[in-house]
C-alpha positions as CSV (number, residue, x, y, z in Angstrom):
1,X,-176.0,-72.5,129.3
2,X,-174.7,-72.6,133.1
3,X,-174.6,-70.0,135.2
4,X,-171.7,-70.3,137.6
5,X,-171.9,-67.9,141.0
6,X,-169.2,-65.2,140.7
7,X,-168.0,-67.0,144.9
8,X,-167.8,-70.6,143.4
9,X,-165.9,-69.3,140.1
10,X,-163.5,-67.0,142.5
11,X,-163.3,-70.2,145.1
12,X,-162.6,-72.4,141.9
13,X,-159.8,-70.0,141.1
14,X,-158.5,-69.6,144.4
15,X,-158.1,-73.4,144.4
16,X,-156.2,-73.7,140.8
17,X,-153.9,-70.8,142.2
18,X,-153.1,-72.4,145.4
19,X,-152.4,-75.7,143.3
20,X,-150.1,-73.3,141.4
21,X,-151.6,-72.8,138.3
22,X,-150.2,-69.9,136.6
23,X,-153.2,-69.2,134.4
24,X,-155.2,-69.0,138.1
25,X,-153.0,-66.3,139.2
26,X,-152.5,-64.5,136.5
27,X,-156.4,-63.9,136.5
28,X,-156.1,-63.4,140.3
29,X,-153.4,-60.3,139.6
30,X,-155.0,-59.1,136.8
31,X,-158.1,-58.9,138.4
32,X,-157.0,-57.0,141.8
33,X,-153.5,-55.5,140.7
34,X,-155.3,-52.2,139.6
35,X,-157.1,-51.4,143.2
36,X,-154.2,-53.0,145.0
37,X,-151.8,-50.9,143.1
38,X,-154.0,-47.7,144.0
39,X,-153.8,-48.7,147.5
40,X,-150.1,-49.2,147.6
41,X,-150.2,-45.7,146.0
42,X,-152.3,-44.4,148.6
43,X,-149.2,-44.8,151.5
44,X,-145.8,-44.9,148.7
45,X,-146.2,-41.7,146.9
46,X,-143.9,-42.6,144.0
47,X,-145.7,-45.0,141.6
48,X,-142.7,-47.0,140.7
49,X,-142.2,-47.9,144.0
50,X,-146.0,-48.4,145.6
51,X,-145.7,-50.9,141.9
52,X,-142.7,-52.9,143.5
53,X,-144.2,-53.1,147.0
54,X,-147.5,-54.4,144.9
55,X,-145.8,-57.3,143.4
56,X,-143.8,-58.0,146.6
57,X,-147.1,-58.2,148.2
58,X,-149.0,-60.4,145.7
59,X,-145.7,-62.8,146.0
60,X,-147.2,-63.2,149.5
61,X,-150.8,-63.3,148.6
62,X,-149.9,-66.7,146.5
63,X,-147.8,-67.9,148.9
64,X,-149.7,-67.9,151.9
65,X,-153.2,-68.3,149.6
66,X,-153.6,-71.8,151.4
67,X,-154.0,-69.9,154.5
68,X,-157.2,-68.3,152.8
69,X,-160.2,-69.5,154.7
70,X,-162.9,-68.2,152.9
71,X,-164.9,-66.6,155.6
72,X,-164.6,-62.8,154.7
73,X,-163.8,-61.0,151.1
74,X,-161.4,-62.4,149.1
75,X,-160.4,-58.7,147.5
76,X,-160.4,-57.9,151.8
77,X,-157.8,-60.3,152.8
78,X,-155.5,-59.3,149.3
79,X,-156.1,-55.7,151.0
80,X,-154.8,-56.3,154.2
81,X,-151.5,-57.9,152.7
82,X,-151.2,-54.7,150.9
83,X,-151.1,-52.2,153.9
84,X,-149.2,-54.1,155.7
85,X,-146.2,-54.4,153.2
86,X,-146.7,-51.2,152.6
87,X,-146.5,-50.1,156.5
88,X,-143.3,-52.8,156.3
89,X,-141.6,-50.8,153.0
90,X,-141.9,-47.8,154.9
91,X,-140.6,-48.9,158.3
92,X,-137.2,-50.6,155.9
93,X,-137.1,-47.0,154.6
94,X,-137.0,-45.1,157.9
95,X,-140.1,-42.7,156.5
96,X,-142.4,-42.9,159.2
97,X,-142.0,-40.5,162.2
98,X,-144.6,-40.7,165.0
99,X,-144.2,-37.5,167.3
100,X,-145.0,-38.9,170.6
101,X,-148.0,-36.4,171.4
102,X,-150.5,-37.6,173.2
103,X,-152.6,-34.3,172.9
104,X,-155.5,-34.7,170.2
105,X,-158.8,-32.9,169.2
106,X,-161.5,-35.5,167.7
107,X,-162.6,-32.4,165.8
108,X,-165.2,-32.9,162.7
109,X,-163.7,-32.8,158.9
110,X,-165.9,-31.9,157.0
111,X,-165.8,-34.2,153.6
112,X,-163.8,-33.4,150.8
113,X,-165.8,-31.7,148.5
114,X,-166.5,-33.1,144.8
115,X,-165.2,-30.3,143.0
116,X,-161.6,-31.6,143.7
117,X,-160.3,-34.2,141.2
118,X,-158.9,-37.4,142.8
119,X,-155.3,-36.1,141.8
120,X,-155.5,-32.8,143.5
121,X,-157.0,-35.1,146.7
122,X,-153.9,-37.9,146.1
123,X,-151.9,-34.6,146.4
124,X,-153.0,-33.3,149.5
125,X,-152.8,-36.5,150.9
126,X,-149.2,-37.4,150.1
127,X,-148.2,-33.4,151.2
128,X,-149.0,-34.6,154.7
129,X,-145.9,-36.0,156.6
130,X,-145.9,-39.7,156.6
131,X,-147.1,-40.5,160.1
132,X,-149.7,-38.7,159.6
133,X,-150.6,-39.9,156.2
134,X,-150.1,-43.4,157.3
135,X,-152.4,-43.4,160.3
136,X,-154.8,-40.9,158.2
137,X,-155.7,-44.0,155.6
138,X,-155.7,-46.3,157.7
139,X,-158.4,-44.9,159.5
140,X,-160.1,-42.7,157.2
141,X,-159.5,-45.1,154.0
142,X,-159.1,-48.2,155.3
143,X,-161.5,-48.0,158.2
144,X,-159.2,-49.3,161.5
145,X,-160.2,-48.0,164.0
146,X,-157.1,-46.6,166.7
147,X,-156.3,-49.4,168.9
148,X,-155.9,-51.5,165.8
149,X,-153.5,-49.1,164.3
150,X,-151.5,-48.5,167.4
151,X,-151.0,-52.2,167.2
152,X,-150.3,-52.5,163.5
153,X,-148.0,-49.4,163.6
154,X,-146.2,-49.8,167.1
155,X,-147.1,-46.7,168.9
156,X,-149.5,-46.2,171.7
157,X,-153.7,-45.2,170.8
158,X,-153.2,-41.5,172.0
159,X,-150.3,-40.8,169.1
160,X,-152.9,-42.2,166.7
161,X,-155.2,-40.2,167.5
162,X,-153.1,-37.1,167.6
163,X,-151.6,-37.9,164.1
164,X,-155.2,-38.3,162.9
165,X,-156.1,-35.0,164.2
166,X,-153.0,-33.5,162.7
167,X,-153.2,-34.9,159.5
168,X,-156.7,-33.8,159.4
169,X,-156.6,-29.9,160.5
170,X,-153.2,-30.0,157.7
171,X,-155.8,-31.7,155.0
172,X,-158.6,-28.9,156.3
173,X,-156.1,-26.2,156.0
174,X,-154.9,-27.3,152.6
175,X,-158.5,-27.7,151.0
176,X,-159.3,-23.9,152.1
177,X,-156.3,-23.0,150.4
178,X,-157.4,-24.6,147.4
179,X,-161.1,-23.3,147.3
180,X,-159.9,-19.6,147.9
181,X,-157.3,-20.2,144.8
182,X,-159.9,-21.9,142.8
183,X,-162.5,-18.8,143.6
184,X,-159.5,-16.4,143.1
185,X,-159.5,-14.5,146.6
186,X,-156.1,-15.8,147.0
């Protein structure tokens, strides 16, 4: 039996997609539509909408798949059209307010702790307004660091950082609520 390498099968797919072969994408989207669709999730709070802005986006994955060079991750580049149709669904939708506060505190947050269930952290996350929650993953999820976003987003590097820094001491004050509910002192 041959073994094929799991980058010469996914480059062999890549190509059959790009030559539109249906069966090609359809193993493309089923492969990455579950962690694209939790990333959509991560900036649209309501499901049935971060699902539309997921299929929007993987209409522009196979369109613009001959522009795939295959120097970096495949699942990387898929990613990246993800946030950014995201950030554009949520510019359309006027949801996105950056205050123009140049004050920030790089202060340390300390990690989530384990006890909290991925809901109960999806729920703190999408509590926070939705400047803040944008610039929160893409720094702290999606690892962009602040001149990048203040490009991506349209605002200068000082509101980033102050949104992360917001959206940070809200997250820190929210997960101390939590604990003290879950220990019963509040």
């Amino acid at each position: 039996m041959k073994i094929i390498h799991l980058h010469q099968e996914e480059t062999k797919i890549i190509k059959l997609a790009v030559e539109n072969n249906r069966q090609a994408q359809q193993q493309i989207y089923s492969r990455f539509s579950p962690k694209m669709l939790s990333v959509c999730r991560q900036y649209i709070k309501d499901i049935h909408m971060a699902e539309d802005v997921m299929i929007t986006a993987f209409m522009k994955v196979f369109t613009n798949l001959k522009n795939f060079e295959h120097k970096g991750s495949f699942e990387g580049w898929i990613r990246r059209i993800m946030v950014n149709e995201c950030i554009s669904y949520l510019r359309v939708q006027k949801k996105v307010k950056f205050a123009e506060d140049e004050f920030f505190v790089e202060e340390s947050f300390n990690e989530i702790d384990s006890q909290f269930t991925v809901e109960q952290i999806q729920y703190l996350i999408d509590a926070l307004p939705d400047g803040y929650k944008m610039v929160f993953n893409l720094y702290a999820i999606e690892g962009y660091k602040h001149n990048e976003i203040a490009k991506m987003l349209g605002i200068n590097e000082g509101t980033s950082k102050s949104q992360l820094s917001h959206a940070r001491k809200m997250l820190q004050t929210q997960i101390t609520i939590l604990k003290k509910q879950d220990n019963g002192t509040e």
